[in-house]
C-alpha positions in Angstrom: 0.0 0.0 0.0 1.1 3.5 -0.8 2.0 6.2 1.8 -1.0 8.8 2.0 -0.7 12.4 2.6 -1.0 14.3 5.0 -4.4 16.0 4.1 -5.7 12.0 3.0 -4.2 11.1 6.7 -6.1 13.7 8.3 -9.4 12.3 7.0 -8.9 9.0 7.3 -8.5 9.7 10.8 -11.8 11.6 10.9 -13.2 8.4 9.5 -11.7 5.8 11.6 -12.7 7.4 14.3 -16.3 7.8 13.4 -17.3 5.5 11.6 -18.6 6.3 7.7 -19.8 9.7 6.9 -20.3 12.0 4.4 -17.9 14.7 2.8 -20.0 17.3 4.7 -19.5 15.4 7.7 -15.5 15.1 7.4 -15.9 18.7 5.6 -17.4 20.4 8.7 -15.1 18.8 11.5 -11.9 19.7 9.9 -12.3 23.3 9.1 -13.5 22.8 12.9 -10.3 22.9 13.8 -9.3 26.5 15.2 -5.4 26.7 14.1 -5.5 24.7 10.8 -6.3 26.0 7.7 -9.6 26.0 6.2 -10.5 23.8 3.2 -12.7 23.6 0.9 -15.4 21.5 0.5 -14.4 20.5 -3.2 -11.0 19.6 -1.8 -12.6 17.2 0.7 -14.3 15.7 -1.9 -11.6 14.9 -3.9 -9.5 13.5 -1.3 -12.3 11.4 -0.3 -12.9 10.2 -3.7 -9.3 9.4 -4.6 -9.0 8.1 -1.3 -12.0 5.9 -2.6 -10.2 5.2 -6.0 -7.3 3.7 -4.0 -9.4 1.4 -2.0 -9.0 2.7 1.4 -12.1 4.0 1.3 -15.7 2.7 0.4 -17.9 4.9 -1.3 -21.6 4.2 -1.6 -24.5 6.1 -2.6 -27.0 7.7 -0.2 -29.6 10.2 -1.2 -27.9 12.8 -2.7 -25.0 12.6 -0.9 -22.3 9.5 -0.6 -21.4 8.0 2.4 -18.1 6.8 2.6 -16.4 4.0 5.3 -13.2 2.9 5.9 -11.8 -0.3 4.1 -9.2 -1.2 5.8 -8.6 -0.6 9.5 -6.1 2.2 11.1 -3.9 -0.9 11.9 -4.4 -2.6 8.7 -2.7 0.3 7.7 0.2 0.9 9.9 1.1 -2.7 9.6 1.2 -2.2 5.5 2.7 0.6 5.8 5.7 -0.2 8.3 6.4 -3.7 6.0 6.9 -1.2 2.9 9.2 1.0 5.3 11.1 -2.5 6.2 11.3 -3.3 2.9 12.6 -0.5 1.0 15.0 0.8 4.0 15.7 -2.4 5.7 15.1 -5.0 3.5 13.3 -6.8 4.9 15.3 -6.9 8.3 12.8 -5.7 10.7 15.2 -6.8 13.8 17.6 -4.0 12.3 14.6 -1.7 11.8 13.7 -1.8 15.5 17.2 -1.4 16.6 17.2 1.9 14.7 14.2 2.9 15.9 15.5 1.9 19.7 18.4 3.9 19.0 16.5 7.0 17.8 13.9 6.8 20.8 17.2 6.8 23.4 19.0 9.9 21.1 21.7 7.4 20.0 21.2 8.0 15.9 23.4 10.3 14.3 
């Protein structure tokens, strides 16, 4: 699975959180947010869509609005995600990828 950005992150953590919802719903809490920056709602809507396109999200119709829910879990994806990071920067040697990460959690890594 593919890294997603930060904006795609920011909703998918909306959505894990909550459970499906619509773009207004994911709109409304993220400009919600008192020092980020305001979006539009056409921007939501085409994260959500491509987010939809990747299969990380489930879009389904619902009056005139969609209703989208997660695909995969906020695990699911951290567990993909971290094997990818093994892979391309460790490969494969996740022993050597925690001893970095040990290393950099006790300041050690220069």
């Amino acid at each position: 699975m593919e890294i997603i950005g930060p904006l795609q992150l920011r909703v998918m953590h909306h959505i894990w959180e909550n459970g499906a919802c619509t773009v207004h719903d994911v709109h409304a809490t993220l400009n919600a947010v008192p020092e980020a920056p305001k979006l539009a709602y056409t921007t939501i809507l085409t994260v959500m869509r491509n987010l939809a396109r990747r299969n990380i999200l489930n879009q389904k119709p619902a009056g005139r609005s969609h209703v989208f829910s997660p695909e995969i879990t906020e695990d699911e994806y951290k567990q993909s995600l971290l094997m990818q990071i093994c892979e391309d920067f460790f490969s494969g040697d996740a022993d050597r990828m925690i001893e970095i990460l040990n290393k950099s959690k006790a300041g050690q890594v220069s």
